[in-house]
VMD Tcl script that builds the backbone (N, CA, C; Angstrom):
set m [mol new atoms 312]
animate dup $m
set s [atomselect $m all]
$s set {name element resname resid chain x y z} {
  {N N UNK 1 A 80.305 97.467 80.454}
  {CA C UNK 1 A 81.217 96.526 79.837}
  {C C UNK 1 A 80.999 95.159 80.499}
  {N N UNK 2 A 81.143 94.204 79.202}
  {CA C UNK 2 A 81.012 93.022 79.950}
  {C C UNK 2 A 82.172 92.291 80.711}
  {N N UNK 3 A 81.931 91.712 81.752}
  {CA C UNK 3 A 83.209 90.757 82.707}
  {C C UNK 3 A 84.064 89.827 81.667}
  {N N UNK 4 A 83.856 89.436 80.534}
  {CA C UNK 4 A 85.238 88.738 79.535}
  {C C UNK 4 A 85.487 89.914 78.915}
  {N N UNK 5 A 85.091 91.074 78.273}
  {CA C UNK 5 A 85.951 91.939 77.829}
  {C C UNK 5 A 86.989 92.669 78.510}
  {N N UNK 6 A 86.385 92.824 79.923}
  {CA C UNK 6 A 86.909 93.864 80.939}
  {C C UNK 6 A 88.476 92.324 81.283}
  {N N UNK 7 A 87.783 91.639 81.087}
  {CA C UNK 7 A 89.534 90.190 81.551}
  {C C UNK 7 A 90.555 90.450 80.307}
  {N N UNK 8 A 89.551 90.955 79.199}
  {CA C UNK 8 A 90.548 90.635 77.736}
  {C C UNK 8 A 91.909 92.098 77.694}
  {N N UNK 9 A 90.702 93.045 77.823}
  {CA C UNK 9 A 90.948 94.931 78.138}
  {C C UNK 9 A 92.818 94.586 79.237}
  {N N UNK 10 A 92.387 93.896 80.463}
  {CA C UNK 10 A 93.028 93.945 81.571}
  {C C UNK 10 A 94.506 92.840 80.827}
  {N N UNK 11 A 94.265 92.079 80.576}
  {CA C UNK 11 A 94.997 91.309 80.055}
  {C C UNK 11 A 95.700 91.499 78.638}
  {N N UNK 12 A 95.451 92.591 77.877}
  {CA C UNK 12 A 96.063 93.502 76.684}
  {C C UNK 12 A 96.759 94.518 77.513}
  {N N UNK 13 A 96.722 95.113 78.263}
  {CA C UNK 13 A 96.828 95.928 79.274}
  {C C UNK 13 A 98.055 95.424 79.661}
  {N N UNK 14 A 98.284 94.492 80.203}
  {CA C UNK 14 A 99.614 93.900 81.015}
  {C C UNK 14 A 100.108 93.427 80.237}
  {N N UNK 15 A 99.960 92.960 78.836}
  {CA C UNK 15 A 100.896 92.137 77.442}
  {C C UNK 15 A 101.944 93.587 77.039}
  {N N UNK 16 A 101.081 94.613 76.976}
  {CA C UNK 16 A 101.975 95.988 76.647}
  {C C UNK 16 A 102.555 95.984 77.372}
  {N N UNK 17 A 102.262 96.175 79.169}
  {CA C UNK 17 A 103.119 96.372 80.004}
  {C C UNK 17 A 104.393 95.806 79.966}
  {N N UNK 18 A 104.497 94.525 79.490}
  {CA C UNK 18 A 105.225 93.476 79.560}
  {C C UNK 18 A 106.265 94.110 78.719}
  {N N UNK 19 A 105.834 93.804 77.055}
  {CA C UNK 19 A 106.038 94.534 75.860}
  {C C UNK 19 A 107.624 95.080 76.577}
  {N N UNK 20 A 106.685 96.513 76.696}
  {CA C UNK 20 A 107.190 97.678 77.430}
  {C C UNK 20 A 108.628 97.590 77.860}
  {N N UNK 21 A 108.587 96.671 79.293}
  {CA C UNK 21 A 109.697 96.503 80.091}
  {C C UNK 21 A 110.706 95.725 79.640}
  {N N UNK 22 A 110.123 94.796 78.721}
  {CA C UNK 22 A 110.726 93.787 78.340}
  {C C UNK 22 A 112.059 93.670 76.754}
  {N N UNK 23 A 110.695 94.712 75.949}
  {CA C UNK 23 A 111.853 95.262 74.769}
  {C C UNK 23 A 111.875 96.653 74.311}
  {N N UNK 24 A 111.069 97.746 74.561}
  {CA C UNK 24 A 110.844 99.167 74.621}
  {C C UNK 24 A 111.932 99.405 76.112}
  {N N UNK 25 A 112.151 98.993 76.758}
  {CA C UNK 25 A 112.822 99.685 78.127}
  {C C UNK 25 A 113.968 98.760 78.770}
  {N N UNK 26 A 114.291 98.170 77.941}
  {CA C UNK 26 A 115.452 96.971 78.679}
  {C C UNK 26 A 116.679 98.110 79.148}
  {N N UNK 27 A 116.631 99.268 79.241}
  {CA C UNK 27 A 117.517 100.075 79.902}
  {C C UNK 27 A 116.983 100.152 81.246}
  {N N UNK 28 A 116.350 100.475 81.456}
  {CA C UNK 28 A 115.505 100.504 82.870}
  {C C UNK 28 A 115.875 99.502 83.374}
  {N N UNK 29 A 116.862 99.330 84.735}
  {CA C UNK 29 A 116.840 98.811 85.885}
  {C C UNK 29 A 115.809 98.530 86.817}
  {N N UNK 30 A 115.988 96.918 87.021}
  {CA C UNK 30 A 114.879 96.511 87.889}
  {C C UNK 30 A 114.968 97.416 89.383}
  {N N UNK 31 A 116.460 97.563 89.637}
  {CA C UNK 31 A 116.471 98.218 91.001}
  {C C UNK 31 A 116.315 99.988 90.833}
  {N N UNK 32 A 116.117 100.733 89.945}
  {CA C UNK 32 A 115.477 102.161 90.077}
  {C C UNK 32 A 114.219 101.786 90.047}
  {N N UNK 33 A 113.159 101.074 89.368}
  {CA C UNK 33 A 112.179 100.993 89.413}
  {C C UNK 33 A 111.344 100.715 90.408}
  {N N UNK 34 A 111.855 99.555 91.371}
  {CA C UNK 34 A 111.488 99.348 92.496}
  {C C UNK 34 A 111.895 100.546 93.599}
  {N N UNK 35 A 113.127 101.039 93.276}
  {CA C UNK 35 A 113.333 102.576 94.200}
  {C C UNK 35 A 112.288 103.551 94.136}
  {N N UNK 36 A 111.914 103.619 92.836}
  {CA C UNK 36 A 110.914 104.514 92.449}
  {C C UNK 36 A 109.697 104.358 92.630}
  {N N UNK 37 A 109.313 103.499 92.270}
  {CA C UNK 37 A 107.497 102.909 92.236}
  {C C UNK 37 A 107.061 101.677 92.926}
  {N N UNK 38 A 107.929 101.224 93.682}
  {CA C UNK 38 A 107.698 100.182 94.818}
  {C C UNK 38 A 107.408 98.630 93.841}
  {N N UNK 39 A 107.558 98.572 92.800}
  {CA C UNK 39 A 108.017 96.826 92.035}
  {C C UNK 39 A 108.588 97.551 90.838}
  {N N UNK 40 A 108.672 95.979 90.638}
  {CA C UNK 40 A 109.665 95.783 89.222}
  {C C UNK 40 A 109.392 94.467 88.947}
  {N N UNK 41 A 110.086 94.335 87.292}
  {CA C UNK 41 A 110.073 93.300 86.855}
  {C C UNK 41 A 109.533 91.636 87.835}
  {N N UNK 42 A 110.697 91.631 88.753}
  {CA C UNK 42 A 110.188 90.248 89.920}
  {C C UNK 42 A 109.055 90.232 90.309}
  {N N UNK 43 A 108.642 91.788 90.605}
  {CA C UNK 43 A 107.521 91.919 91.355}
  {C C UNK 43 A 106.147 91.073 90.137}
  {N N UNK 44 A 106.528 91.510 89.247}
  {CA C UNK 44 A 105.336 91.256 88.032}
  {C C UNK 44 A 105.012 89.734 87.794}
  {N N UNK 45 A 106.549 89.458 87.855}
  {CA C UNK 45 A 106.718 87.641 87.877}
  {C C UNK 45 A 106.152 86.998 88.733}
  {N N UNK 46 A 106.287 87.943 90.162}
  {CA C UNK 46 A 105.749 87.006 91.290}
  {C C UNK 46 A 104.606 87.298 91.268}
  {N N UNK 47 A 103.804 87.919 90.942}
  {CA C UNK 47 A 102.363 87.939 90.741}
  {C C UNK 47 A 101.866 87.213 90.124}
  {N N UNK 48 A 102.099 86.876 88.935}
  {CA C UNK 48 A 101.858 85.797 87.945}
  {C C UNK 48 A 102.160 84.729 88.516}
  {N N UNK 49 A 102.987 84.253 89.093}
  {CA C UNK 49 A 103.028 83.002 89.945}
  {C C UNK 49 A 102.018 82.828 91.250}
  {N N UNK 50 A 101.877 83.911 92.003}
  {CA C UNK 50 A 100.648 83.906 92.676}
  {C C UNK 50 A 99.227 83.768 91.614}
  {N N UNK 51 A 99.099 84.033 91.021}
  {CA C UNK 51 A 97.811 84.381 90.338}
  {C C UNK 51 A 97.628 82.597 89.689}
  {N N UNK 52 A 99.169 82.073 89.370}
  {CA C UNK 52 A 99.014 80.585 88.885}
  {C C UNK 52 A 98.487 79.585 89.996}
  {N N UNK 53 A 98.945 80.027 91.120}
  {CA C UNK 53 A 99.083 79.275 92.524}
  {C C UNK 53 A 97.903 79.060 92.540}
  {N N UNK 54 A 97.254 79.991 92.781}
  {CA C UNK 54 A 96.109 80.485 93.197}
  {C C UNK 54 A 95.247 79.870 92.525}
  {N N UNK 55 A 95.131 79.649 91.048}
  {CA C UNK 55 A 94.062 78.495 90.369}
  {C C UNK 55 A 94.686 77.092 90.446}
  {N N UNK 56 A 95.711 77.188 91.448}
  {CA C UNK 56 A 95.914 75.421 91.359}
  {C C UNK 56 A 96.737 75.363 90.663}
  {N N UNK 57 A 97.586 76.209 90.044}
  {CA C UNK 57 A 98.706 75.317 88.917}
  {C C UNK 57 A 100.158 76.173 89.518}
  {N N UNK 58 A 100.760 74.803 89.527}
  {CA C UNK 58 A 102.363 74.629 90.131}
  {C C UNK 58 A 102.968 75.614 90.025}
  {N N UNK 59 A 104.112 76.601 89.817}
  {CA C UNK 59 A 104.805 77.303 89.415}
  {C C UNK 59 A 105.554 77.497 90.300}
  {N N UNK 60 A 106.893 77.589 90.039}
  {CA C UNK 60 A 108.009 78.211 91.351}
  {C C UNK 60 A 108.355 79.722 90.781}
  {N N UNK 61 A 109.173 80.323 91.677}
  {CA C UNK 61 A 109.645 81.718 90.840}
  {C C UNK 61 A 110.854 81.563 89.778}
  {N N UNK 62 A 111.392 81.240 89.475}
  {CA C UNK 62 A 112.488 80.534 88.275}
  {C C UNK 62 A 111.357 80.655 87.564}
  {N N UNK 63 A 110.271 79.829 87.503}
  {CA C UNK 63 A 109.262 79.301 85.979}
  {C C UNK 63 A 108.709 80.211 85.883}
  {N N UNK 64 A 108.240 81.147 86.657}
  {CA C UNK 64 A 107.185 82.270 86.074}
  {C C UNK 64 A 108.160 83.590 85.747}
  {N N UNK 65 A 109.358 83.700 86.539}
  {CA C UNK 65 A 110.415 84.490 86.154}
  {C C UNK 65 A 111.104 84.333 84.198}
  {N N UNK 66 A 111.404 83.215 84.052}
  {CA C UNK 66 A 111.459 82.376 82.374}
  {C C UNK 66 A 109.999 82.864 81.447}
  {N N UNK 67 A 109.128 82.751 82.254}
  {CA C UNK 67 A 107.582 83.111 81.511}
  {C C UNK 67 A 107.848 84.597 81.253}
  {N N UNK 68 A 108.034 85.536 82.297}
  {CA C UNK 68 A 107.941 86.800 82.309}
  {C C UNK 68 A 109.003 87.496 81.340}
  {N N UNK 69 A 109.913 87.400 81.675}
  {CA C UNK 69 A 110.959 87.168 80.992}
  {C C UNK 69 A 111.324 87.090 79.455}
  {N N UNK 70 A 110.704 85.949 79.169}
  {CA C UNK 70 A 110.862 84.967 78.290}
  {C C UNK 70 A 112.553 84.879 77.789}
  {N N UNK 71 A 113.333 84.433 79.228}
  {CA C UNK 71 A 114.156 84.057 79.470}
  {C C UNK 71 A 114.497 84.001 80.733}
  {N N UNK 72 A 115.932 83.572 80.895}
  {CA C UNK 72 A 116.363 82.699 81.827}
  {C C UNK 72 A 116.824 84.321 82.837}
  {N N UNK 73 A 117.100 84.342 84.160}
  {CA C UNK 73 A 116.988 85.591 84.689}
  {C C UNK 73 A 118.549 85.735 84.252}
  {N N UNK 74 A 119.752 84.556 84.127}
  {CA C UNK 74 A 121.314 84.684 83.902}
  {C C UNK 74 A 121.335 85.037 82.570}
  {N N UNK 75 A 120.231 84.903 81.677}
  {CA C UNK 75 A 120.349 85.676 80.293}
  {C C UNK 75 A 120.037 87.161 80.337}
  {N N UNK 76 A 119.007 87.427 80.873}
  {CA C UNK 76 A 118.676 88.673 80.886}
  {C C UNK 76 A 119.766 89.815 82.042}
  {N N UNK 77 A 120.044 89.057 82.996}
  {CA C UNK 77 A 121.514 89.783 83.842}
  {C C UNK 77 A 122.115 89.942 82.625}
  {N N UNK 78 A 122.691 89.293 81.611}
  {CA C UNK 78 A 124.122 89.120 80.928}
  {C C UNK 78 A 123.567 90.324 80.216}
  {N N UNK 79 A 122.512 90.221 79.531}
  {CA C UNK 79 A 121.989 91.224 78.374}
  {C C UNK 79 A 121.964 92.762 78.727}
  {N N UNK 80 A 121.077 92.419 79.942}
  {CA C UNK 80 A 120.915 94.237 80.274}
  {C C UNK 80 A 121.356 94.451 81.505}
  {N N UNK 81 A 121.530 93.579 82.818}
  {CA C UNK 81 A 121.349 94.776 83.918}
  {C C UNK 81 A 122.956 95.140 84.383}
  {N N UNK 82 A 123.007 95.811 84.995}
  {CA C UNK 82 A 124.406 97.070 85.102}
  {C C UNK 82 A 124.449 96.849 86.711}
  {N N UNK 83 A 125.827 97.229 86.876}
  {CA C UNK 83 A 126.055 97.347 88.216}
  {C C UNK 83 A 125.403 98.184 89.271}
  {N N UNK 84 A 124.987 97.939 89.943}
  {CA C UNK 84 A 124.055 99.222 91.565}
  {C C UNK 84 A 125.321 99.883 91.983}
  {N N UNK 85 A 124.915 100.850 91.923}
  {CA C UNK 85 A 125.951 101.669 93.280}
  {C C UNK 85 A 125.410 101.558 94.232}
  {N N UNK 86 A 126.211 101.658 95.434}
  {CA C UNK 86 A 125.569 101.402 97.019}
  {C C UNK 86 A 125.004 102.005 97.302}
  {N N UNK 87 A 124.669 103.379 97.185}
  {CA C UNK 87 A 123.656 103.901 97.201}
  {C C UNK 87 A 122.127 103.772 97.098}
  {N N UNK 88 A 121.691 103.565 95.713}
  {CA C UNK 88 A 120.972 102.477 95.219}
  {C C UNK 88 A 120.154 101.019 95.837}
  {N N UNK 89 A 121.300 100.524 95.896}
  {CA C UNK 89 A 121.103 99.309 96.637}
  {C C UNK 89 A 120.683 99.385 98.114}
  {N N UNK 90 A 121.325 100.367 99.064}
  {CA C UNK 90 A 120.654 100.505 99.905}
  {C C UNK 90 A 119.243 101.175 99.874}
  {N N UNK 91 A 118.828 101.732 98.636}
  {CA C UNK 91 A 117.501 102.788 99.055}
  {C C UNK 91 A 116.519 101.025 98.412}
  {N N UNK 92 A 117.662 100.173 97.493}
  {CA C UNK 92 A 116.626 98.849 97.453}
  {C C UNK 92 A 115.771 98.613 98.649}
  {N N UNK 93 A 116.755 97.932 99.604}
  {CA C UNK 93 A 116.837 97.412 100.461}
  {C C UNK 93 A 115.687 97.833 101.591}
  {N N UNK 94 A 115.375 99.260 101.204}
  {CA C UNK 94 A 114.337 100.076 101.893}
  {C C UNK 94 A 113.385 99.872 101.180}
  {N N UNK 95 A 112.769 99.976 99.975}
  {CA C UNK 95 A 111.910 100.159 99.001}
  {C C UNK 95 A 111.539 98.164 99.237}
  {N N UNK 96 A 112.565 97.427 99.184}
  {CA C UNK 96 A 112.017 95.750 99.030}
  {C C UNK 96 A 111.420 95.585 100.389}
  {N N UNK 97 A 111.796 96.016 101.695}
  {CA C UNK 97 A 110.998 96.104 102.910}
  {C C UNK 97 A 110.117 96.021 103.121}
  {N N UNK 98 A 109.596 97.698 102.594}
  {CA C UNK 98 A 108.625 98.420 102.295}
  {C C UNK 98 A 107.244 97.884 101.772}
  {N N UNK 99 A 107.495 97.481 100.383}
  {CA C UNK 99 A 106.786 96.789 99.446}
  {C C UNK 99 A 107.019 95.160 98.792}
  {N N UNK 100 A 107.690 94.964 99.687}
  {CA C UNK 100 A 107.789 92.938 99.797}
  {C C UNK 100 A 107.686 92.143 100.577}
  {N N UNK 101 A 108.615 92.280 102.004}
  {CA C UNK 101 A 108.730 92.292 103.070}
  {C C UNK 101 A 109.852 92.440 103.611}
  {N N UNK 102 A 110.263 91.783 104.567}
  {CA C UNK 102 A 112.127 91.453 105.192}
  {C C UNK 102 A 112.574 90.716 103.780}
  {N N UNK 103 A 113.834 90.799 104.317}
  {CA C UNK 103 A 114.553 89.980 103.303}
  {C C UNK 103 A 115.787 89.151 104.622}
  {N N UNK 104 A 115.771 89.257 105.875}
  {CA C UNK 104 A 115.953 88.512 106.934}
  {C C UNK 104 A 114.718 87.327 107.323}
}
mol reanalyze $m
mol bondsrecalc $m
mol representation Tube
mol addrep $m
């Protein structure tokens, strides 16, 4: 396979993914997912903002969060996400450590 198909392949690849999380799964909590499989949604955003960085173009996490998204993160709270039980939130707190860094 050639190196622009294998970018196009990779990049259809993550449009589903997106797809996916975005309107197939808006039940899915960002915080089980990250409990479960070490990212989520942010995680995806902040990649894309690294990946922008990285060729030189600006982005903060707000703008690539709006990109990912394709909305505002206080729209998408309002729309889908649900309260954590503490439970939860603490196994976050382990899992964002883990696979982000401190959050101190």
């Amino acid at each position: 396979m050639d190196p622009q198909t294998e970018i196009e392949l990779q990049a259809a690849a993550f449009r589903r993914l997106q797809k996916h999380l975005m309107q197939d799964r808006t039940d899915v909590q960002n915080i089980d997912m990250m409990n479960l499989a070490g990212f989520c949604r942010n995680c995806l955003a902040r990649w894309y903002q690294e990946a922008a960085n990285e060729k030189g173009i600006e982005m903060g996490k707000d703008e690539a969060r709006e990109i990912f998204y394709g909305m505002t993160m206080d729209e998408w709270k309002s729309k889908y996400q649900t309260e954590a039980s503490p439970e939860k939130q603490a196994a976050f707190k382990v899992a964002f450590e883990e696979n982000v860094g401190k959050t101190d």
